[in-house]
SEZA-557338 format. One record per residue (C-alpha): residue number from 1; residue in three letters; z, x, y. Coordinates in pm, whole numbers, always signed. Each point is the difference from the previous one (the first is absolute). Layout:
N
   k   r     zz     xx     yy
 NUM ALA      Z      X      Y
...
END
This chain:
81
   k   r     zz     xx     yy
   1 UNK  +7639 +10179  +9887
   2 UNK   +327   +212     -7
   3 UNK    +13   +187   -348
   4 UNK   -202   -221   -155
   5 UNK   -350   +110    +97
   6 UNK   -105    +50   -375
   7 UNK    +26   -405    -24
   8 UNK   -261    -39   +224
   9 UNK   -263   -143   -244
  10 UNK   +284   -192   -120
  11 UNK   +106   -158   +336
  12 UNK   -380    -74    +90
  13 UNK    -47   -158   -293
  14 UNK   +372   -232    +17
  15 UNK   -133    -51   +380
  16 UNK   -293   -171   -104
  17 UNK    +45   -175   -277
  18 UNK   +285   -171   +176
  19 UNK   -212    -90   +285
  20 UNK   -319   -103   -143
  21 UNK   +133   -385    -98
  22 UNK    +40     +1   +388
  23 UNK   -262   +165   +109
  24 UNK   -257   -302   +131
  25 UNK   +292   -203   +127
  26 UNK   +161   +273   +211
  27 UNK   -226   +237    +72
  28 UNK    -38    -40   +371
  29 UNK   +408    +62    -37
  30 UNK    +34   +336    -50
  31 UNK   +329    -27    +27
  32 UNK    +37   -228   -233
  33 UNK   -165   +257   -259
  34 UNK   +217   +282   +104
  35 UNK   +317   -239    -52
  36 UNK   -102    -97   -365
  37 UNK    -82   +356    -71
  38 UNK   +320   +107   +119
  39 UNK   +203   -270   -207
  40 UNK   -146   +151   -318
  41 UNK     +4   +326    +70
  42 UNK   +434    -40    +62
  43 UNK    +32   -135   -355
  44 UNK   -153   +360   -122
  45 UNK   +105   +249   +247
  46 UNK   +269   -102   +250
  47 UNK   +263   +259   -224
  48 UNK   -302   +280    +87
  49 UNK   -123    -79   +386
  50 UNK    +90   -134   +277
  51 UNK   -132   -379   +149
  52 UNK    -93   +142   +275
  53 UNK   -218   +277   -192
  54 UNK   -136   -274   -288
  55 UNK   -120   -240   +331
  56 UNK   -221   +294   +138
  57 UNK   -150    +81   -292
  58 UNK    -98   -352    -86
  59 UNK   -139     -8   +387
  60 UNK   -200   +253    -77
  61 UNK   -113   -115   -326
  62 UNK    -99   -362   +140
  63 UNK   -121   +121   +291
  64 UNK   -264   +226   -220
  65 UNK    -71   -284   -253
  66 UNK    -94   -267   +356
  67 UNK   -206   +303   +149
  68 UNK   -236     +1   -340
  69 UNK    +18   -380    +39
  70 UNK   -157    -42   +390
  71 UNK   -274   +262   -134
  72 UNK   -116   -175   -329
  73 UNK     +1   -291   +265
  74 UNK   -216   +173   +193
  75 UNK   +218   +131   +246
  76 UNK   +216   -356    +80
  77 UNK   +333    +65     +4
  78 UNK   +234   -269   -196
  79 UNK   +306   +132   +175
  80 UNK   +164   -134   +280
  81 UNK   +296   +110   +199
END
């Protein structure tokens, strides 16, 4: 994430905790996730990153976090796209 790569635990940690109130409701939105995630992580870092940059790493993130979900469900996805 730009020059910011040291915040990573930080960001992963502001990702999810911002996400997890919606996590049941939206998450066969992905998108949904990635926009909430995004919103939060402006208010910290929009002076240090680009949108642009702070959307892919939350796409990533999410993405991750869903993947760990369809396996503890043993193997069903909750994503759809």
């Amino acid at each position: 994430m730009c020059d910011i790569e040291k915040e990573r635990g930080k960001i992963d940690a502001i990702i999810d905790m911002n996400i997890s109130p919606f996590w049941f409701e939206d998450a066969r939105n992905q998108n949904a996730l990635v926009d909430i995630a995004v919103r939060c992580l402006c208010e910290n870092y929009i002076d240090l990153c680009s949108e642009e940059c702070m959307r892919s790493r939350c796409e990533a993130h999410i993405a991750r976090i869903m993947k760990r979900s369809a396996v503890s469900f043993g193997g069903f996805a909750l994503t759809t796209r």
